[in-house]
C-alpha positions in Angstrom: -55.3 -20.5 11.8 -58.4 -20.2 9.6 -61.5 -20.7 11.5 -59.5 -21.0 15.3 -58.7 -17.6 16.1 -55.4 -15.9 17.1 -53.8 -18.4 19.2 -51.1 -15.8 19.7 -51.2 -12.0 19.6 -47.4 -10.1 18.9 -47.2 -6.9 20.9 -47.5 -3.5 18.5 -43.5 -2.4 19.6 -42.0 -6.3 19.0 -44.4 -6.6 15.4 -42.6 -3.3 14.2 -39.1 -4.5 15.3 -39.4 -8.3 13.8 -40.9 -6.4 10.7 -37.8 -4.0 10.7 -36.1 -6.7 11.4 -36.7 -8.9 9.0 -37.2 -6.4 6.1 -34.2 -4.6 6.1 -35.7 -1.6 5.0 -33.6 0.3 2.6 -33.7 4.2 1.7 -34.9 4.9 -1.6 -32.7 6.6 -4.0 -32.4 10.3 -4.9 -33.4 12.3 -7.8 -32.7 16.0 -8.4 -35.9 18.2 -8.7 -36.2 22.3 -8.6 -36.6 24.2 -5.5 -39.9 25.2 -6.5 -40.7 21.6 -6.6 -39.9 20.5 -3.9 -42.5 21.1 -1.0 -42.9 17.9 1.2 -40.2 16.1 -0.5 -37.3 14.5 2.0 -34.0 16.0 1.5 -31.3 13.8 0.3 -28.5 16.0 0.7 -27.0 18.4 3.1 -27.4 22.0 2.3 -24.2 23.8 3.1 -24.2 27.7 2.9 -21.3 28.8 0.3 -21.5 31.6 1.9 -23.0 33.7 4.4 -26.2 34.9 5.5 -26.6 37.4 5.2 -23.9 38.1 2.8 -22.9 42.0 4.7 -24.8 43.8 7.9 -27.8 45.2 6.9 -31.3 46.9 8.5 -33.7 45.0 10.2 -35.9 48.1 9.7 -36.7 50.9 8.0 -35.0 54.1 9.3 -31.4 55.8 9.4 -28.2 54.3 9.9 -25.9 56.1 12.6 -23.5 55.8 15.0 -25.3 54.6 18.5 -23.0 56.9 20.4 -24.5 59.9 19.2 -28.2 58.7 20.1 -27.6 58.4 23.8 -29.4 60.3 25.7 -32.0 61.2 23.4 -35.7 61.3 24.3 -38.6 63.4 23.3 -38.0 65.8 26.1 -34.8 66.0 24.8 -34.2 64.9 20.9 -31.2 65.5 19.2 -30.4 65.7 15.5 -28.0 64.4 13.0 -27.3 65.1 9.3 -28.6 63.6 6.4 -25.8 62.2 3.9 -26.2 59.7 1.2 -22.6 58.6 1.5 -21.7 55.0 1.9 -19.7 56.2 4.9 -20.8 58.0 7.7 -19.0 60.4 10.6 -19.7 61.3 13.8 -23.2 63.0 13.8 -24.8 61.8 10.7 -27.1 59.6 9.6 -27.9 57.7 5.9 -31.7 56.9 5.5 -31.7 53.0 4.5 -34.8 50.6 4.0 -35.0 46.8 5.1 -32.3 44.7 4.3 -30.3 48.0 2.5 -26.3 47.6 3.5 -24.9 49.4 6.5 -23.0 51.9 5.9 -19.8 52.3 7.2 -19.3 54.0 10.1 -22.5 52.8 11.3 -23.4 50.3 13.9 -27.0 50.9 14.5 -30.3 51.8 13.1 -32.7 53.8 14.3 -36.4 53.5 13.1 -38.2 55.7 10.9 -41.0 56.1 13.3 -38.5 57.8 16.3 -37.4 60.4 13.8 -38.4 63.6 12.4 -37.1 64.6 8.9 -36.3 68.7 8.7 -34.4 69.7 5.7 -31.4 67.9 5.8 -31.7 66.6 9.2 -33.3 64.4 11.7 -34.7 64.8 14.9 -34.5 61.6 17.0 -36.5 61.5 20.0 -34.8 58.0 21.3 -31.3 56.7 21.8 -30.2 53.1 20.4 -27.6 50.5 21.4 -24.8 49.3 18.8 -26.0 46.4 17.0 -29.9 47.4 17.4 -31.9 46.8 14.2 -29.1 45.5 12.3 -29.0 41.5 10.7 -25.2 40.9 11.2 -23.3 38.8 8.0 -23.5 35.4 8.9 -26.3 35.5 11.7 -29.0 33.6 9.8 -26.8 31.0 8.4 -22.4 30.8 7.9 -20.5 30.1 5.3 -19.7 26.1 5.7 -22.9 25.4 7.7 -25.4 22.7 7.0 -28.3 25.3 7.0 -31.1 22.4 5.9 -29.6 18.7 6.7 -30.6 15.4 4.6 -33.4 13.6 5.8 -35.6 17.1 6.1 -39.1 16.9 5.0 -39.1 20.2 3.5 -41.5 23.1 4.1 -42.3 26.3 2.6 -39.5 28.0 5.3 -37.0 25.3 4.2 -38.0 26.2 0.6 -37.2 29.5 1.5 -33.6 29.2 3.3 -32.3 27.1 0.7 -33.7 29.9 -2.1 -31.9 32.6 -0.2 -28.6 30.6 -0.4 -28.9 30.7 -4.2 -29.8 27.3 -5.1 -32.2 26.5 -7.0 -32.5 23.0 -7.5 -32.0 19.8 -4.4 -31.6 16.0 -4.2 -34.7 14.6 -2.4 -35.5 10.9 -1.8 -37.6 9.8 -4.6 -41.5 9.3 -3.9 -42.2 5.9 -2.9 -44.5 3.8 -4.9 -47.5 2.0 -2.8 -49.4 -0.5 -4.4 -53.2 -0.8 -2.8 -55.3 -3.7 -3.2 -59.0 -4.5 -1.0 -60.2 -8.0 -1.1 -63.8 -9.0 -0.5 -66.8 -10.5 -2.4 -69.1 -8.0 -0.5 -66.9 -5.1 -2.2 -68.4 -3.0 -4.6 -66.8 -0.1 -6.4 -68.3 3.3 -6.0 -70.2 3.9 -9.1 -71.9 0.6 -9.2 -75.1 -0.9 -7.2 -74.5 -3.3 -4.0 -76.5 -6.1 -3.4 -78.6 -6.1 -0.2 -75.1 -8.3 1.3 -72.8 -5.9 -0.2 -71.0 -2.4 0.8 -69.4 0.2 -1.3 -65.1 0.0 -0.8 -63.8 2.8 0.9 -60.6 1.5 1.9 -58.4 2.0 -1.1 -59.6 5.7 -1.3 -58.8 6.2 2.5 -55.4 4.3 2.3 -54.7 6.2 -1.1 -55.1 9.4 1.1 -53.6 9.1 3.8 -50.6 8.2 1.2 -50.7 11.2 -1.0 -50.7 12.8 2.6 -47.1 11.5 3.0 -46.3 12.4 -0.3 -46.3 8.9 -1.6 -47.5 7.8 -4.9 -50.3 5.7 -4.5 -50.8 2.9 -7.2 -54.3 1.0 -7.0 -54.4 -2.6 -7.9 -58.4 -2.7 -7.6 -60.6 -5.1 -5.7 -59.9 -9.2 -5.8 -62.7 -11.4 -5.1 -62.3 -13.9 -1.9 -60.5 -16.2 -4.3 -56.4 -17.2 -3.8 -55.1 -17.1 -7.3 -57.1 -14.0 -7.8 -55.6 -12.3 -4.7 -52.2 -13.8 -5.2 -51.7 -12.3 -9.2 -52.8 -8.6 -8.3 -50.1 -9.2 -5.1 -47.6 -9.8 -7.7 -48.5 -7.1 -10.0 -48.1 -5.1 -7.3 -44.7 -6.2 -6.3 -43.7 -5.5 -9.7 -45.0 -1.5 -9.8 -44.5 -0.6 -5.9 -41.8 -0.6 -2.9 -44.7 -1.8 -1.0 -47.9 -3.1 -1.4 -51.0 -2.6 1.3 -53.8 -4.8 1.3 -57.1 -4.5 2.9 -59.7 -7.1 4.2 -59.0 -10.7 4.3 -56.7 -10.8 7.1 -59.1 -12.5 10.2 -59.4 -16.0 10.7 -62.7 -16.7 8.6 -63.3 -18.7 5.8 -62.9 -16.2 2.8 -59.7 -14.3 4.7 -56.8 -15.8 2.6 -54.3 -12.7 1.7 -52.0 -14.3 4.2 -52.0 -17.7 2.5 -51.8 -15.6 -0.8 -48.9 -13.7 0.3 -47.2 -17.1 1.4 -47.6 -18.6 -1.9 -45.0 -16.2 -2.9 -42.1 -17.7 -1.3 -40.5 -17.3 1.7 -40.5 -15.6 4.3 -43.6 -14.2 3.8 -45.8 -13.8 6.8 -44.3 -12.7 9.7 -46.6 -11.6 12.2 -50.3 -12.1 12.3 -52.5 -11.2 14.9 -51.3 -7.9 16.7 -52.1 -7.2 20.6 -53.6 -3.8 19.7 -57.4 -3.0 19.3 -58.8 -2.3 16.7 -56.2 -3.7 13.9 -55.9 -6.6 15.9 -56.1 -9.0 12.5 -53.2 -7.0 10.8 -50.5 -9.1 9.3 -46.9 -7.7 8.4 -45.1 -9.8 5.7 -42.2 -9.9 3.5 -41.9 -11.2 -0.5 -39.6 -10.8 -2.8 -37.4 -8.1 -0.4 -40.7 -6.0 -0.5 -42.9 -5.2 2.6 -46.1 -6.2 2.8 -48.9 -4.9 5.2 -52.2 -6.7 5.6 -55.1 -4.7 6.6 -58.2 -4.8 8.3 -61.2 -4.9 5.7 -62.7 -2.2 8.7 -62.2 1.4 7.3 -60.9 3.1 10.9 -58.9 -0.6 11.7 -57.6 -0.3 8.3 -56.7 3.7 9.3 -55.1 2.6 12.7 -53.3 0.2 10.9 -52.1 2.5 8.5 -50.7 5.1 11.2 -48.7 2.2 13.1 -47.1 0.2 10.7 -47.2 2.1 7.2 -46.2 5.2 8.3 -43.1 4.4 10.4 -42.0 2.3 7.1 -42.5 4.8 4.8 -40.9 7.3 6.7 -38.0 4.9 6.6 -38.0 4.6 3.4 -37.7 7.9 2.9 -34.8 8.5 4.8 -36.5 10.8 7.5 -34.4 11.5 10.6 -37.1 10.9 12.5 -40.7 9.1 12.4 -43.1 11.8 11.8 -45.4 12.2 14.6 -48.7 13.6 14.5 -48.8 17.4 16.8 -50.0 16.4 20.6 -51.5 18.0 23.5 -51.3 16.8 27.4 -55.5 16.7 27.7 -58.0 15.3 30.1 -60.3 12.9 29.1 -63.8 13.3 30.4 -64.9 10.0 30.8 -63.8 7.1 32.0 -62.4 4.5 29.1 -62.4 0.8 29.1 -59.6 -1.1 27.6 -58.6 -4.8 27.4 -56.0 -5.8 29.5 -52.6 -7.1 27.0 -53.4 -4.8 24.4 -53.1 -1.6 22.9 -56.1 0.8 22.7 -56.5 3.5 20.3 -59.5 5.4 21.7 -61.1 8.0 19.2 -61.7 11.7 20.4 -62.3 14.8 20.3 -60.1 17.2 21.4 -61.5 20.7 22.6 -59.8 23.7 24.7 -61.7 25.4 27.2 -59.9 27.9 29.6 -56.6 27.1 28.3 -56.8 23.8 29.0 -57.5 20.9 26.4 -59.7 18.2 26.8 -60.4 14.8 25.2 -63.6 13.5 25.2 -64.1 9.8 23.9 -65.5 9.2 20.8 -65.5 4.9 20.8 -63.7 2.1 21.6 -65.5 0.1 19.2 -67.0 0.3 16.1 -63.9 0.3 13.8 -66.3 -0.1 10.9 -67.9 3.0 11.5 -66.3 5.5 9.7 -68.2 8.3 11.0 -66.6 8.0 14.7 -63.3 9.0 12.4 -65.0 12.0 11.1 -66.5 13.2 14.9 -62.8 12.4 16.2 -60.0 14.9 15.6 -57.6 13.0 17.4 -57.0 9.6 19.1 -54.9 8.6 22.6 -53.3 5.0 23.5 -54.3 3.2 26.4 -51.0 0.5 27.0 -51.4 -2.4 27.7 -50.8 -2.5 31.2 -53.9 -0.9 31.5 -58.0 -1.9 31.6 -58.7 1.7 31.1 -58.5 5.0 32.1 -60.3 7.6 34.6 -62.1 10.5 34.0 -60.1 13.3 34.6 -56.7 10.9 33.9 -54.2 13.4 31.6 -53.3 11.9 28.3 -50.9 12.3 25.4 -53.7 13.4 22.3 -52.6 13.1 18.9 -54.4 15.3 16.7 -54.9 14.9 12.7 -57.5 17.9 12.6 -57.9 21.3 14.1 -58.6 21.7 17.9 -61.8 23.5 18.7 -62.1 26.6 21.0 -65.1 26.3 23.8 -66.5 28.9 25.7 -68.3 27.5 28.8 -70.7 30.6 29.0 -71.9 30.0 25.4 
């Protein structure tokens, strides 16, 4: 293929099914860690509450237990009052004082708040009625007894981290972190530290792909750079299969003289490359392969092709990997781009942007369609859109699905 081009390119949705396909991708196994350290970890386990949540009817509020009856018709034309008793159990025309989350007492079926009451002696004067069940958590409303309250393939977040702490347990099973090795090939690579040639560029790639990893709470595991040489490329490949559940490799992948991972990667046995050539732009050169039962994904050497790569192939694996009920998805807006955008008809566009509101409604203004070696359109973009690939472009004004990986800005038209 070397030195002819792609005489074929595989569509984006039939490279990630052959891949899937062919891989067989398995879920990684579980280990037991504590609660506390669990934050972006996948659950491996069903959570069932042993009991319920809340355990007994309490306040949602700070005030005075009573019996709702006995508020009716109250108002600050008209208050009414009630006796103070610290009993656990009140009677008609009483009240117990209880804070947030204090037990109800019985006899009580509502709360009324501390600010609609007047404390004189050892009574209250309450100034407006409440309806049974009003600022009371009921046993069992937050989570019952038997219920999965946080269900296996979770990626758990501070308020999962919470729910699970409130059903008294302190340690969960979580799919273990997955191991990606990261290699960049190139003899115009130079580590960061050292001093390029007038031919020669600094590699970024590894720290961008190691990132966008520990992003996904994967353990990144970084093989270094290989020079354009075979045997070279091929050892650190196998080092790699030996460490990681998947390797990533960057540069190397096109059709020129020096781009040899993919005849690396076949050295290893069958049935190593897969697909190469993708109908998507840019990350058209990407390669998926398979060695060893292990996935391989081949890279553009460009640092936002190698990105774009990154987001369509590694993370759907990954997230399979892990188990996750679903693919995670970046957050997305419905916005209007404000220029027209020019796409190549038969493949997938990832347009760059910038996503801004104005008015309450968003908008997406283009960034580039080329360029995927300049990083800098990735650092003016906080988002990207897809243009299919039964499309030469887009309109101005044309609605679009945005996907955003930074905040949205906020633009006032008078300013």
């Amino acid at each position: 293929m070397r030195l002819k081009g792609f005489q074929k390119l595989t569509s984006v949705d039939e490279a990630l099914q052959v891949f899937f396909n062919t891989l067989h991708v398995k879920r990684l196994k579980s280990v037991t860690v504590p609660l506390h350290s669990a934050l972006n970890h996948v659950l491996a386990e069903d959570i069932i509450a042993l009991e319920n949540l809340p355990r007994f009817d309490r306040s949602a509020v700070d005030g005075y237990a009573v019996k709702a009856e006995d508020t009716f018709g109250a108002s600050q034309f008209k208050p009414k009052t009630l006796r103070i008793t610290d009993k656990d159990e009140i009677s008609s025309t009483q009240a117990k004082q209880v804070w947030t989350g204090n037990p109800i007492p019985k006899g009580a079926n509502a709360v009324i708040m501390l600010e609609n009451t007047k404390r004189i002696n050892g009574e209250i004067e309450i100034w407006v009625s409440v309806t049974p069940s009003e600022n009371i958590s009921k046993k069992g409303e937050d989570v019952r007894k038997g219920e999965a309250a946080v269900k296996a393939g979770t990626r758990l977040r501070p308020q999962h981290l919470g729910l699970i702490a409130a059903l008294g347990k302190g340690e969960v099973k979580v799919s273990e972190k997955p191991k990606v090795a990261i290699l960049a090939t190139g003899n115009e690579l130079v580590e960061l530290g050292g001093k390029p040639q007038e031919d020669q560029v600094f590699e970024v790639n590894r720290l961008i792909l190691s990132a966008l990893c520990r992003e996904l709470n994967v353990e990144p595991i970084d093989l270094g750079v290989a020079k354009d040489d075979v045997d070279e490329i091929l050892g650190k490949i196998k080092i790699g299969l030996e460490k990681a559940d998947a390797i990533l490799t960057t540069g190397g992948t096109s059709v020129g003289v020096s781009d040899l991972v993919p005849e690396a990667v076949n050295k290893i046995g069958k049935p190593g490359v897969i697909v190469h050539g993708i109908a998507m732009r840019p990350a058209m050169p990407t390669a998926l392969a398979v060695a060893d039962g292990k996935p391989i994904i081949i890279l553009s050497g460009n640092p936002v092709a190698a990105m774009i790569g990154f987001e369509v192939f590694a993370k759907p694996l990954i997230c399979r990997m892990l188990g996750l009920k679903h693919a995670e998805s970046r957050p997305m807006v419905k916005a209007k781009i404000t220029k027209r955008v020019i796409a190549v008809l038969g493949r997938k566009t990832f347009v760059r942007v910038h996503v801004f509101q104005r008015d309450g409604e968003f908008f997406a203004d283009p960034i580039s369609t080329r360029g995927s070696s300049i990083i800098s359109t990735m650092t003016k973009a906080n988002g990207y859109f897809v243009v299919p690939e039964n499309r030469e472009g887009l309109e101005e004004g044309e609605f679009v699905s945005a996907y955003l990986f930074d905040n949205v800005e906020m633009v006032d038209e008078n300013v």
